[in-house]
PDB file of N, CA, C and O in Angstrom:
ATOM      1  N   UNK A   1       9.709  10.088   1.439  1.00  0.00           N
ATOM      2  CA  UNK A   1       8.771  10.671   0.496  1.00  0.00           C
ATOM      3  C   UNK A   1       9.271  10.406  -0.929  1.00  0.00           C
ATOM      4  O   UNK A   1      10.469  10.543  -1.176  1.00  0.00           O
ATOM      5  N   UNK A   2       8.285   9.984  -1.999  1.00  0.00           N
ATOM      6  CA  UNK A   2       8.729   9.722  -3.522  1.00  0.00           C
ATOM      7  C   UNK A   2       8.249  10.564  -3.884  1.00  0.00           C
ATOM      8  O   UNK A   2       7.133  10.984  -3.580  1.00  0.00           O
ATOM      9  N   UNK A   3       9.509  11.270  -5.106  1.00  0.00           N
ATOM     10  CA  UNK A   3       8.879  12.461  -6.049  1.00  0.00           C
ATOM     11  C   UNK A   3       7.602  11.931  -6.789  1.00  0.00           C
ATOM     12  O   UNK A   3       7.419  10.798  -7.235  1.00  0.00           O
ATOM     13  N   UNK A   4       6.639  13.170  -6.818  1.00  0.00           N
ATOM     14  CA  UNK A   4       5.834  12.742  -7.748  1.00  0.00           C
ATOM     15  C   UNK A   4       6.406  12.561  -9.251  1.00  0.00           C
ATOM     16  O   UNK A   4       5.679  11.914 -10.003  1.00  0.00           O
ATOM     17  N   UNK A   5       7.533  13.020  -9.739  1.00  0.00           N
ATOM     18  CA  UNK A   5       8.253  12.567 -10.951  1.00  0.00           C
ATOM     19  C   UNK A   5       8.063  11.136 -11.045  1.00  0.00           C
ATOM     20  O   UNK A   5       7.499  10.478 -11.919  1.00  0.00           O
ATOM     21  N   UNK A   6       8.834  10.661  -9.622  1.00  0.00           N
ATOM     22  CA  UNK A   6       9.205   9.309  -9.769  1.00  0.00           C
ATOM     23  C   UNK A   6       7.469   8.094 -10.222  1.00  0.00           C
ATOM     24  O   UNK A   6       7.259   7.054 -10.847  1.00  0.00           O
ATOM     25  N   UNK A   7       6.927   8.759  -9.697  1.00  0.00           N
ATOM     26  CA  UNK A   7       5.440   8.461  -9.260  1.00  0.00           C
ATOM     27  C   UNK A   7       4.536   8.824 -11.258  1.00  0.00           C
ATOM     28  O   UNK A   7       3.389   8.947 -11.690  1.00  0.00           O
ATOM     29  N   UNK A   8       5.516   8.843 -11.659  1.00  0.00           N
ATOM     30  CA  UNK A   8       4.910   9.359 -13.092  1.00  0.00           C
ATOM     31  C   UNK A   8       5.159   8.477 -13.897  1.00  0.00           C
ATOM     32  O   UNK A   8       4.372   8.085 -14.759  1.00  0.00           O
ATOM     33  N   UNK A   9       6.812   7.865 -13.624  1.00  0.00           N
ATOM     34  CA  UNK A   9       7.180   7.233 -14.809  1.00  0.00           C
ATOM     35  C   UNK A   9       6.902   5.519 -13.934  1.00  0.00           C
ATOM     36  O   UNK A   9       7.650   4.570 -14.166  1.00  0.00           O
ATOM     37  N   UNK A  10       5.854   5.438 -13.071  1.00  0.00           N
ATOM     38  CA  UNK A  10       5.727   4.400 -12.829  1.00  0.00           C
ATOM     39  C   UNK A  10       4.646   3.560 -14.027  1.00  0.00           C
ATOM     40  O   UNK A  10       4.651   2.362 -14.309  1.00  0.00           O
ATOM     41  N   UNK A  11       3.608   4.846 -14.677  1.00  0.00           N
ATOM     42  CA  UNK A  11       2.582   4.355 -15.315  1.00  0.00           C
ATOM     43  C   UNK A  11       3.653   4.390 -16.771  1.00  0.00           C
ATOM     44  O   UNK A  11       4.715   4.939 -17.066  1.00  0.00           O
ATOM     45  N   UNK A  12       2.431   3.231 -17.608  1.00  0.00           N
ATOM     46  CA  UNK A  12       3.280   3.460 -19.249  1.00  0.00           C
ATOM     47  C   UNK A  12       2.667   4.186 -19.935  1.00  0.00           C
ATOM     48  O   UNK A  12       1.440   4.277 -19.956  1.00  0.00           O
ATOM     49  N   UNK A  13       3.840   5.113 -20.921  1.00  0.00           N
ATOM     50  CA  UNK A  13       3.140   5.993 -21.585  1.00  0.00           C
ATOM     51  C   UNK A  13       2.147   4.989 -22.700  1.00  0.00           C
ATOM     52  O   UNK A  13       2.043   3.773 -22.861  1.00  0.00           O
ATOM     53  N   UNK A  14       1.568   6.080 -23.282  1.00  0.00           N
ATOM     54  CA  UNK A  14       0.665   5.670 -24.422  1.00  0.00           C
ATOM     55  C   UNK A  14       1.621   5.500 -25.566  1.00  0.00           C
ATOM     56  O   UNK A  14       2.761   5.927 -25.748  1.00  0.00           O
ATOM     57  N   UNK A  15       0.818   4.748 -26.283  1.00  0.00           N
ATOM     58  CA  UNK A  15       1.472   4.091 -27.762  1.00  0.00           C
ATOM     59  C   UNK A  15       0.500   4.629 -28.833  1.00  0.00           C
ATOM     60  O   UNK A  15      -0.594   4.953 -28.371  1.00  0.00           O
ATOM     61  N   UNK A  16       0.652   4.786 -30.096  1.00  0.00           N
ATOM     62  CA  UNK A  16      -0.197   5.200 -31.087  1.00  0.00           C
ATOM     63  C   UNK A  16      -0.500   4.323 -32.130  1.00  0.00           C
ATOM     64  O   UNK A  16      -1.316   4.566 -33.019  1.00  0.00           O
ATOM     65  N   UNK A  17       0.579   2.657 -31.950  1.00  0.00           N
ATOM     66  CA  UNK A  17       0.072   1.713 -32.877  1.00  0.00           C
ATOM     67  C   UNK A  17      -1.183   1.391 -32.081  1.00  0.00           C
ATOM     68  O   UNK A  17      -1.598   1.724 -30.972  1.00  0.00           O
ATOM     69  N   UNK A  18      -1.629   0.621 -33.062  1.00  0.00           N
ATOM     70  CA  UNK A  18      -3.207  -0.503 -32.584  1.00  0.00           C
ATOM     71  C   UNK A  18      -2.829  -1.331 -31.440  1.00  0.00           C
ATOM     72  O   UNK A  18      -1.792  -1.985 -31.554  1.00  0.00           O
ATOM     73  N   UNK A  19      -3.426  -1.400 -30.474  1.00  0.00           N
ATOM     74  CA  UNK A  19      -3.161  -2.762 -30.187  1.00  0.00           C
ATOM     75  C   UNK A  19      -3.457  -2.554 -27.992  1.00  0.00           C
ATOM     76  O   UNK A  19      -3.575  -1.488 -27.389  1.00  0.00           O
ATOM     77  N   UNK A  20      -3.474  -3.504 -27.591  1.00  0.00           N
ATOM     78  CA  UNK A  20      -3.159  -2.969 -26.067  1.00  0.00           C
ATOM     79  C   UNK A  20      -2.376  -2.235 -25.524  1.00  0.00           C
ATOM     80  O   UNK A  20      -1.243  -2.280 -26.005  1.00  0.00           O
ATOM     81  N   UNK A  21      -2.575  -1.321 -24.404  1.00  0.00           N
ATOM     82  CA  UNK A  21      -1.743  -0.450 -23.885  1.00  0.00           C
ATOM     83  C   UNK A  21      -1.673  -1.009 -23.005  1.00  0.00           C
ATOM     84  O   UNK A  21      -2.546  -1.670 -22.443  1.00  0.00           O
ATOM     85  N   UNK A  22       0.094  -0.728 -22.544  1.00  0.00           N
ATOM     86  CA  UNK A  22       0.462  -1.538 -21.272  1.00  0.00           C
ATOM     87  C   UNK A  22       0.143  -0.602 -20.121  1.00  0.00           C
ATOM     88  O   UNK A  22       0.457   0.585 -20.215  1.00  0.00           O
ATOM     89  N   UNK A  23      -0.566  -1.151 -18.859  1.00  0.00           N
ATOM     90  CA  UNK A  23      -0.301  -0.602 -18.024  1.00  0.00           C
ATOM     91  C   UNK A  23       0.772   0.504 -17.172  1.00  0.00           C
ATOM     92  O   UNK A  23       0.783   1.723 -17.000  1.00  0.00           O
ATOM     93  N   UNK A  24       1.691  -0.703 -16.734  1.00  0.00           N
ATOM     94  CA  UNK A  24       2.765  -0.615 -16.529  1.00  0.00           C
ATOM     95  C   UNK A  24       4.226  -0.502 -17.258  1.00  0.00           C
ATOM     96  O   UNK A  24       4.828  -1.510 -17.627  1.00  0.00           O
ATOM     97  N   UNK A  25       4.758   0.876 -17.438  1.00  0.00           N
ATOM     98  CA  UNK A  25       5.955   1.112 -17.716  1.00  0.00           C
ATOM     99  C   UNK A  25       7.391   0.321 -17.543  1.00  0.00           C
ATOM    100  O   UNK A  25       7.725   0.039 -16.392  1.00  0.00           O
ATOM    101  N   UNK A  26       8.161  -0.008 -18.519  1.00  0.00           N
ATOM    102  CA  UNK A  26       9.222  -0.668 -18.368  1.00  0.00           C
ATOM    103  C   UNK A  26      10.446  -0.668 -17.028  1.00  0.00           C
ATOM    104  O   UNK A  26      11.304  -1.458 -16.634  1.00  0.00           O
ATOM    105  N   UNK A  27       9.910   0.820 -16.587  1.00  0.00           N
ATOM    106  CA  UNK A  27      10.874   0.849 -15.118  1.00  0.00           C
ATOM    107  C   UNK A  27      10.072  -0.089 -14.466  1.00  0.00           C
ATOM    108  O   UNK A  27      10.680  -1.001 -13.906  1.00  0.00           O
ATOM    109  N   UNK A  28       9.013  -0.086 -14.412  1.00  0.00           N
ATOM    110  CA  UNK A  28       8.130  -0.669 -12.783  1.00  0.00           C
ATOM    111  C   UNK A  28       8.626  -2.343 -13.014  1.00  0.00           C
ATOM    112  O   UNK A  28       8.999  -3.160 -12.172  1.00  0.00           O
ATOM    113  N   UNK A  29       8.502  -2.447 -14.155  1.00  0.00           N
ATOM    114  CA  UNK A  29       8.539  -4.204 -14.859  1.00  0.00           C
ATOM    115  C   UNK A  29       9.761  -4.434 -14.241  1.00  0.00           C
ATOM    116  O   UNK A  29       9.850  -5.112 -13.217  1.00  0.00           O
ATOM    117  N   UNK A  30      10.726  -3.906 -14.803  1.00  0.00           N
ATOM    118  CA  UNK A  30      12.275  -3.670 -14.323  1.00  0.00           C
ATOM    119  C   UNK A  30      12.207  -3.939 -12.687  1.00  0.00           C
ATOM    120  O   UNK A  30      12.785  -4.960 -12.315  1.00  0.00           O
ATOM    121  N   UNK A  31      11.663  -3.257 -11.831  1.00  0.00           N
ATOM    122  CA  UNK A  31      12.196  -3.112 -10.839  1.00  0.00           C
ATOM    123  C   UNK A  31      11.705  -4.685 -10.502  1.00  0.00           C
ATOM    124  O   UNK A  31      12.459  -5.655 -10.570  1.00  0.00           O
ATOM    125  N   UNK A  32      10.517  -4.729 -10.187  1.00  0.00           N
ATOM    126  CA  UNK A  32       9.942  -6.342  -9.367  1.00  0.00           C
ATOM    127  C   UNK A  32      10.942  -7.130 -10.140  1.00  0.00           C
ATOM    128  O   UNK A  32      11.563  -7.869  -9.376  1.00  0.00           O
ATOM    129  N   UNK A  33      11.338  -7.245 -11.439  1.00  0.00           N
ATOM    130  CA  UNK A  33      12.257  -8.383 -11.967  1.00  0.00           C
ATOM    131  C   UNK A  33      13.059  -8.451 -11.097  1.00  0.00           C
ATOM    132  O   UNK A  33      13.071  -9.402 -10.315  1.00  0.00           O
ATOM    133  N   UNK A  34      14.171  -7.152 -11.020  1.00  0.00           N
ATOM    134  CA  UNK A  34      14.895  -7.491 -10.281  1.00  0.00           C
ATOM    135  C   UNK A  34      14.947  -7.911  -9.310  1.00  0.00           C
ATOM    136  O   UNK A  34      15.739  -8.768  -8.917  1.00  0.00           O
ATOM    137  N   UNK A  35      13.750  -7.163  -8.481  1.00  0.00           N
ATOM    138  CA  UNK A  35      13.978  -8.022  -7.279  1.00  0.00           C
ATOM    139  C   UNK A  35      13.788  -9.187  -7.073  1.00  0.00           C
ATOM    140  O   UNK A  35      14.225  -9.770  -6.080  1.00  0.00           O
ATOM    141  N   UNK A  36      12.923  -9.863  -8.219  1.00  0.00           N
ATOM    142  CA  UNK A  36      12.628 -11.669  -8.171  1.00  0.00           C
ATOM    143  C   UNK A  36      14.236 -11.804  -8.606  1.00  0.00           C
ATOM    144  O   UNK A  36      14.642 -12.825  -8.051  1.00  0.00           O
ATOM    145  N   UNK A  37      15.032 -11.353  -9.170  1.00  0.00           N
ATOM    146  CA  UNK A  37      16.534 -12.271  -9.518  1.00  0.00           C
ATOM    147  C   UNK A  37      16.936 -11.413  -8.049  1.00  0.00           C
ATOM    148  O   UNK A  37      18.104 -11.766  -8.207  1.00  0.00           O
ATOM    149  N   UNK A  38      16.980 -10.815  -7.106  1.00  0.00           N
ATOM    150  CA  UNK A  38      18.023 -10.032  -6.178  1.00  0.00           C
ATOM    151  C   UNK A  38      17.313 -11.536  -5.011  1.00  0.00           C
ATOM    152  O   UNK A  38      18.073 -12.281  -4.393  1.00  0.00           O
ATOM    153  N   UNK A  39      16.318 -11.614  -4.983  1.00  0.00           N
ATOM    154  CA  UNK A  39      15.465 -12.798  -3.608  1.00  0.00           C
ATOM    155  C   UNK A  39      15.152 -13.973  -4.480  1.00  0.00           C
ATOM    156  O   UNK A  39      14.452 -14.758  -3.840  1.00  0.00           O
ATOM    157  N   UNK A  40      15.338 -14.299  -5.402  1.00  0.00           N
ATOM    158  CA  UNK A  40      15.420 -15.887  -5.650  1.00  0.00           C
ATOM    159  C   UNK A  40      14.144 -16.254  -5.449  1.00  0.00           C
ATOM    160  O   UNK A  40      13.913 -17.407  -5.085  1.00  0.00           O
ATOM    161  N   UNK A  41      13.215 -15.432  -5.632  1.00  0.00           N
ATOM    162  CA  UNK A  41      11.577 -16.053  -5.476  1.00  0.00           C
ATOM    163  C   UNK A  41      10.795 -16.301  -6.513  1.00  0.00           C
ATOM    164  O   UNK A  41      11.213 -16.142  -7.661  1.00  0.00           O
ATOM    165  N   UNK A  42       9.414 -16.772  -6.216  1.00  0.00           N
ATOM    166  CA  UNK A  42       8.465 -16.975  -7.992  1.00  0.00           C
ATOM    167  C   UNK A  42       8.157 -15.502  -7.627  1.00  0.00           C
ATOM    168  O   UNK A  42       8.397 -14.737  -6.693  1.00  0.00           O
ATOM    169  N   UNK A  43       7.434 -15.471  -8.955  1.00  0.00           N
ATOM    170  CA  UNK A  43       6.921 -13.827  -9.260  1.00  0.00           C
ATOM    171  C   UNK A  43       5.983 -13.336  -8.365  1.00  0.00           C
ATOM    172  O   UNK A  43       5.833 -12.181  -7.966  1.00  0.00           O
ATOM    173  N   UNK A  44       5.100 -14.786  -7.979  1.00  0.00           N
ATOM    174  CA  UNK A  44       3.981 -14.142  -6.857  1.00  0.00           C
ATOM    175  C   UNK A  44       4.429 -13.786  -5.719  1.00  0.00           C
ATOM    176  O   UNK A  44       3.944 -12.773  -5.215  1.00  0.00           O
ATOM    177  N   UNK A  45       5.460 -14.513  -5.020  1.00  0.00           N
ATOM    178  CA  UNK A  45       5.981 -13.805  -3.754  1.00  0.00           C
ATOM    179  C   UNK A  45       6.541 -12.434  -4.217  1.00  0.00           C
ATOM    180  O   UNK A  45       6.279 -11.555  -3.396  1.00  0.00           O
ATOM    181  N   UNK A  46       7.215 -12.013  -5.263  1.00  0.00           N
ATOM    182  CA  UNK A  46       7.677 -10.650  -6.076  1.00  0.00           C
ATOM    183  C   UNK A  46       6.537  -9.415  -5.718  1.00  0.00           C
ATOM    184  O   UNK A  46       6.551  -8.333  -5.131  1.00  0.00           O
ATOM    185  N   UNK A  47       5.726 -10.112  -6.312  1.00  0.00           N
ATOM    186  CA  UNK A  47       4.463  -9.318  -6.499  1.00  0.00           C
ATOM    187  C   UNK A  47       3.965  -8.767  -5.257  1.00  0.00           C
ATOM    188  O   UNK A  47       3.715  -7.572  -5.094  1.00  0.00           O
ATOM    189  N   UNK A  48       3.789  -9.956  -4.115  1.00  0.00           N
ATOM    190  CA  UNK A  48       3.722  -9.715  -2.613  1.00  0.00           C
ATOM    191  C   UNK A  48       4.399  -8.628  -2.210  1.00  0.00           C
ATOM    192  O   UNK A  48       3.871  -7.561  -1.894  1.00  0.00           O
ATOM    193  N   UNK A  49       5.693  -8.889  -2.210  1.00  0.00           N
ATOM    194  CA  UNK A  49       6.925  -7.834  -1.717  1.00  0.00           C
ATOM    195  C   UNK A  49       6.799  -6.098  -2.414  1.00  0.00           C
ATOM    196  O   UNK A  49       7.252  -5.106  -1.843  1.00  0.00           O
ATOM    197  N   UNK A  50       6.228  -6.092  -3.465  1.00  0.00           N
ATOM    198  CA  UNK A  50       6.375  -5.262  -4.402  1.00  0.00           C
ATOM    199  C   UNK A  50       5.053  -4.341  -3.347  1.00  0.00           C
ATOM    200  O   UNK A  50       5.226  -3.204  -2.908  1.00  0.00           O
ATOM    201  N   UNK A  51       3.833  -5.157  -3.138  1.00  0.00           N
ATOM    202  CA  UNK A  51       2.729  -4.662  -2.640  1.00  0.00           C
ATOM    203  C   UNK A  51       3.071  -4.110  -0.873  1.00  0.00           C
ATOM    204  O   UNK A  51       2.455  -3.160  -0.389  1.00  0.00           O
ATOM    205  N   UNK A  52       4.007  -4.798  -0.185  1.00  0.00           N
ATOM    206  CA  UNK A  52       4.667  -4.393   1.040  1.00  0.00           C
ATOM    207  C   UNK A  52       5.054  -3.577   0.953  1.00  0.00           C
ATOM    208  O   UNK A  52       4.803  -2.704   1.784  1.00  0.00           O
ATOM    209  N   UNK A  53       5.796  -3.372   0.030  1.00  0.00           N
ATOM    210  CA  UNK A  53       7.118  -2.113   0.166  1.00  0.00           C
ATOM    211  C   UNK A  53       6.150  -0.850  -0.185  1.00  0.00           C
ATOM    212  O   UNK A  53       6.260   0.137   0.543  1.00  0.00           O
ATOM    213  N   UNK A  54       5.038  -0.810  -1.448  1.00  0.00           N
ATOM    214  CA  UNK A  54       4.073  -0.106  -1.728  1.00  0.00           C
ATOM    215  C   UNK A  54       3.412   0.823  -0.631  1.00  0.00           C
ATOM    216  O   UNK A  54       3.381   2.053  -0.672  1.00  0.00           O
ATOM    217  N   UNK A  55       2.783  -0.156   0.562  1.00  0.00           N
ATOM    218  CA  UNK A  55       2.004   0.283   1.654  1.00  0.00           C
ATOM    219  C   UNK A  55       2.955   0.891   2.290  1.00  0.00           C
ATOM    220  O   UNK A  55       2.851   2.115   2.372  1.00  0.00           O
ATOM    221  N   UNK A  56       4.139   0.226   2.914  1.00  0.00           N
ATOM    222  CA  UNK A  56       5.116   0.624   3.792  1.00  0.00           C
ATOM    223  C   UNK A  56       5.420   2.381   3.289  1.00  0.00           C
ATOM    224  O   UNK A  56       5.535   3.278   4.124  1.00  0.00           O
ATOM    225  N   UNK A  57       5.499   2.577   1.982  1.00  0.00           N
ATOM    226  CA  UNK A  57       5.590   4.036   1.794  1.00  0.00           C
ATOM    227  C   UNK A  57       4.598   4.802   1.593  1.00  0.00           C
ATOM    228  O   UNK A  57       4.685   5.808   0.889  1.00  0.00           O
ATOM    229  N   UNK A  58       3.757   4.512   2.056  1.00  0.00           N
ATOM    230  CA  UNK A  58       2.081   4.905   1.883  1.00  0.00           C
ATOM    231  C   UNK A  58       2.013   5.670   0.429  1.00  0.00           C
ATOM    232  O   UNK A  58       1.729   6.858   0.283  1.00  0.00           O
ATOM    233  N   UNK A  59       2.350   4.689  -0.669  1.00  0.00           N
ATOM    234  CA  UNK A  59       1.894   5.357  -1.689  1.00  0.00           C
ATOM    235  C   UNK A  59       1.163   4.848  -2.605  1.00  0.00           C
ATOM    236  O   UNK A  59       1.620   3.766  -2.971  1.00  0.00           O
ATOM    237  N   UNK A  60      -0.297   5.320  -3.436  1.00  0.00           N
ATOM    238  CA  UNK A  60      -0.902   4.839  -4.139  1.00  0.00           C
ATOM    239  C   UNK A  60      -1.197   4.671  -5.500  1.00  0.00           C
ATOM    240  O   UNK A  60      -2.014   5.185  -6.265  1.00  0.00           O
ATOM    241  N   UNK A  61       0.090   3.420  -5.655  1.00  0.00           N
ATOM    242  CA  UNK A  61       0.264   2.635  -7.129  1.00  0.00           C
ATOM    243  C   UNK A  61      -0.476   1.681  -7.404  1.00  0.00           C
ATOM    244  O   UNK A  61      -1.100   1.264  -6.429  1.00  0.00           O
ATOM    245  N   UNK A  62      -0.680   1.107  -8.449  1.00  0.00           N
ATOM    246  CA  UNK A  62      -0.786  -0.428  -8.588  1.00  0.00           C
ATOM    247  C   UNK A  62       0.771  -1.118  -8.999  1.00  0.00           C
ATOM    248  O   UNK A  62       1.805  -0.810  -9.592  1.00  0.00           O
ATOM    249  N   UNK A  63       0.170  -2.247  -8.257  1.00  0.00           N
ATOM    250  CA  UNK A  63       1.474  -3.183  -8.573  1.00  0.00           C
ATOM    251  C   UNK A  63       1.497  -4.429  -9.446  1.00  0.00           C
ATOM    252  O   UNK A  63       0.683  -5.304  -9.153  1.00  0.00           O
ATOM    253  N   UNK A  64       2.344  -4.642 -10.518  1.00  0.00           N
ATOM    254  CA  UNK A  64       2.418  -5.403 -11.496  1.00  0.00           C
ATOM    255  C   UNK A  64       1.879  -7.200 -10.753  1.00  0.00           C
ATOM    256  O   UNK A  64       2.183  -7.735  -9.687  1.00  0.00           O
ATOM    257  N   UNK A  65       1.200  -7.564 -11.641  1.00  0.00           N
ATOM    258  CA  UNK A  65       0.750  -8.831 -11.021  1.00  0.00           C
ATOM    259  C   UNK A  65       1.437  -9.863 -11.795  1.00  0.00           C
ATOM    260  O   UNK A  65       1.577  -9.573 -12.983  1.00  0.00           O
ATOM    261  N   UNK A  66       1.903 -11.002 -11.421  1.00  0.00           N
ATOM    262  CA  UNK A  66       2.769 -12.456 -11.927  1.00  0.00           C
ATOM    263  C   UNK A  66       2.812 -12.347 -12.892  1.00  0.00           C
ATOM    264  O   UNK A  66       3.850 -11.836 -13.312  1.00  0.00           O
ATOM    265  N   UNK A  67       1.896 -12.681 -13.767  1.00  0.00           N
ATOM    266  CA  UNK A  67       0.709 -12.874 -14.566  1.00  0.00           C
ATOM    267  C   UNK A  67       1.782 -11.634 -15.728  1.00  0.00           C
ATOM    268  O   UNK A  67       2.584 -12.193 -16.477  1.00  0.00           O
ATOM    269  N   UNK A  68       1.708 -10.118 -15.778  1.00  0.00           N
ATOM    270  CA  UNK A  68       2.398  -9.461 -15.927  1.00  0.00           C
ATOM    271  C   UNK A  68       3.427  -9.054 -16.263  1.00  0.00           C
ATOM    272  O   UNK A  68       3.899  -8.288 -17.103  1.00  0.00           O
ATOM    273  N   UNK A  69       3.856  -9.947 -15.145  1.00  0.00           N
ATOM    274  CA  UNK A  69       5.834  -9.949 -14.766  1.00  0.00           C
ATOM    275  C   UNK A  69       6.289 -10.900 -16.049  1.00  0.00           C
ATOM    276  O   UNK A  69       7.061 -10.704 -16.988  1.00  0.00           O
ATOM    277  N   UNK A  70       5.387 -12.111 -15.626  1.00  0.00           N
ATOM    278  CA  UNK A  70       5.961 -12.872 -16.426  1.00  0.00           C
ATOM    279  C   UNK A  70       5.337 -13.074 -18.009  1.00  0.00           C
ATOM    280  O   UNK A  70       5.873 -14.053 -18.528  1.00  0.00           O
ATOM    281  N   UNK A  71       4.481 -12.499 -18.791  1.00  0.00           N
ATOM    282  CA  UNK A  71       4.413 -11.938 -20.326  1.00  0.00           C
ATOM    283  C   UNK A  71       5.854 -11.088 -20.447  1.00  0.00           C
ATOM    284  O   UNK A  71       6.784 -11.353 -21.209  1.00  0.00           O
ATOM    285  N   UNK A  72       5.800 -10.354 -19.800  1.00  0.00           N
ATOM    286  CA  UNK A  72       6.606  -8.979 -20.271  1.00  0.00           C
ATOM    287  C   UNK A  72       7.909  -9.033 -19.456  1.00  0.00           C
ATOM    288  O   UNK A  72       8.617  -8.026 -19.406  1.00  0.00           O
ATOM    289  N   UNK A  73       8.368 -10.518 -18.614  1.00  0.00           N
ATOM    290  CA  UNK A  73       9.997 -10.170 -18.618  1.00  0.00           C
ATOM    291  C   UNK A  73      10.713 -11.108 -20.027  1.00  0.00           C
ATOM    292  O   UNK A  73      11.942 -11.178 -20.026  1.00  0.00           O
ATOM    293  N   UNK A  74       9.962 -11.793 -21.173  1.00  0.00           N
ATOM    294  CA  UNK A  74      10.655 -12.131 -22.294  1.00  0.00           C
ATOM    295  C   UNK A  74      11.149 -10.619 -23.144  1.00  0.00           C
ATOM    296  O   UNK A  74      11.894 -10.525 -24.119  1.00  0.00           O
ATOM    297  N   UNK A  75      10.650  -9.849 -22.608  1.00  0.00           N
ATOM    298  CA  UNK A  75      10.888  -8.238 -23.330  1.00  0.00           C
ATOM    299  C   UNK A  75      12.254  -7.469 -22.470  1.00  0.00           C
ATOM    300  O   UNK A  75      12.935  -6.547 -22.919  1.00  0.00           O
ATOM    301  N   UNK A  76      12.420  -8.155 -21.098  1.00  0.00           N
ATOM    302  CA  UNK A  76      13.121  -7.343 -20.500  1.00  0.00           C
ATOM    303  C   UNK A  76      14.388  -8.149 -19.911  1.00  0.00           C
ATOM    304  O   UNK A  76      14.185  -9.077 -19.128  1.00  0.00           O
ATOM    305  N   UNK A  77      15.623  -7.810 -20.273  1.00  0.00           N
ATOM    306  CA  UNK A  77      16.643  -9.118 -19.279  1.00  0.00           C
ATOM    307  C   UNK A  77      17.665  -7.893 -18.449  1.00  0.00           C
ATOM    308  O   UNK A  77      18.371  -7.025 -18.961  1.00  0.00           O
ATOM    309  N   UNK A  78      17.438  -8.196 -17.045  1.00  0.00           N
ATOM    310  CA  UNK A  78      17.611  -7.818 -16.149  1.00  0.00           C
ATOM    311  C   UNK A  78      19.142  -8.060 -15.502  1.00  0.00           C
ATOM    312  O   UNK A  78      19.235  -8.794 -14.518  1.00  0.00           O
ATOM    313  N   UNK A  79      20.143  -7.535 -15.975  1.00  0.00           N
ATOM    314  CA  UNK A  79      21.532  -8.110 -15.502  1.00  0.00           C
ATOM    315  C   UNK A  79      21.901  -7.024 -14.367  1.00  0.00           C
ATOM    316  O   UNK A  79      21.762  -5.820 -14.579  1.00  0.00           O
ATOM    317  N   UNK A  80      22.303  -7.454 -13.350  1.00  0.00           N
ATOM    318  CA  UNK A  80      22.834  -7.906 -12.157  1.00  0.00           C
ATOM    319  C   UNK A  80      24.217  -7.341 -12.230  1.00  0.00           C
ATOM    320  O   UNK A  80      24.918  -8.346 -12.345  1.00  0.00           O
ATOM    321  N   UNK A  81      25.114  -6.146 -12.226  1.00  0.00           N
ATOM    322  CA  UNK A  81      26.133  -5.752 -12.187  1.00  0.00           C
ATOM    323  C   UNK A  81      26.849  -6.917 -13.476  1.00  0.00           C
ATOM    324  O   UNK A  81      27.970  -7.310 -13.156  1.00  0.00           O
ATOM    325  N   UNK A  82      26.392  -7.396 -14.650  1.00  0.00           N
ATOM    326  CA  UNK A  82      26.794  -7.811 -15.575  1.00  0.00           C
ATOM    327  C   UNK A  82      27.561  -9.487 -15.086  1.00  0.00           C
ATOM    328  O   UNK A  82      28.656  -9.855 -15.509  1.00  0.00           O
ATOM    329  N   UNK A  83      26.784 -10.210 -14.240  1.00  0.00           N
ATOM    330  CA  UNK A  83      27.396 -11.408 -13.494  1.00  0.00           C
ATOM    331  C   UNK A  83      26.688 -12.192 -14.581  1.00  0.00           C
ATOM    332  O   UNK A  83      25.517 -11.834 -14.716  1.00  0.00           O
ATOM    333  N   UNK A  84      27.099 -13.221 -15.440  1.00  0.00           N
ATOM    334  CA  UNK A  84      26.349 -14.026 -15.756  1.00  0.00           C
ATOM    335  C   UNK A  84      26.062 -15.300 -15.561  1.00  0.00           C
ATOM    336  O   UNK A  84      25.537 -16.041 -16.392  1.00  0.00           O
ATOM    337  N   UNK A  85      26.461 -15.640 -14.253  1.00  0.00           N
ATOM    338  CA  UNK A  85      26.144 -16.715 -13.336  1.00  0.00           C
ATOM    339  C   UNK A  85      24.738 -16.209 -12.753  1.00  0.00           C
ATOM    340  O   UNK A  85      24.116 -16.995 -12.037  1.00  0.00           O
ATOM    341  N   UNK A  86      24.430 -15.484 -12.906  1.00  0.00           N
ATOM    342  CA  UNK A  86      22.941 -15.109 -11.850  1.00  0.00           C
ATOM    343  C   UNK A  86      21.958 -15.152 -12.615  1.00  0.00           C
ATOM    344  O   UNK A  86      20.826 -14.940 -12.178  1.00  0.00           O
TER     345      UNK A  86
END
């Protein structure tokens, strides 16, 4: 079972400049990154996996699409227990 906490900070908060609001919150972005650097895959298989693991816990999110991942991981760098071979 996921806290509904956890289930909160999946969406992004609101912003008060002009401009688009992101969907998706910097944790959620975070997590599929990682897991595209933890499985060595493109973003769409990411995205796939992201949507598996989703159902598998019967819970109802949306999940960041490629498309997504990849605008908004130039915003995010994702290190790996600080390895910088990976």
């Amino acid at each position: 079972m996921i806290s509904e906490d956890a289930l909160d900070l999946w969406a992004a908060p609101r912003r008060t400049p002009p401009g688009g609001q992101p969907y998706y919150s910097d944790l959620a972005i975070e997590l599929c990154l990682t897991l595209d650097m933890v499985f060595k895959q493109p973003l769409r298989q990411t995205q796939g996996l992201m949507r598996s693991i989703v159902t598998l816990l019967g819970v109802a999110i949306a999940v960041p699409d490629f498309s997504n991942l990849s605008r908004r991981r130039r915003c995010h760098e994702v290190d790996l227990l600080g390895d910088p071979q990976l």
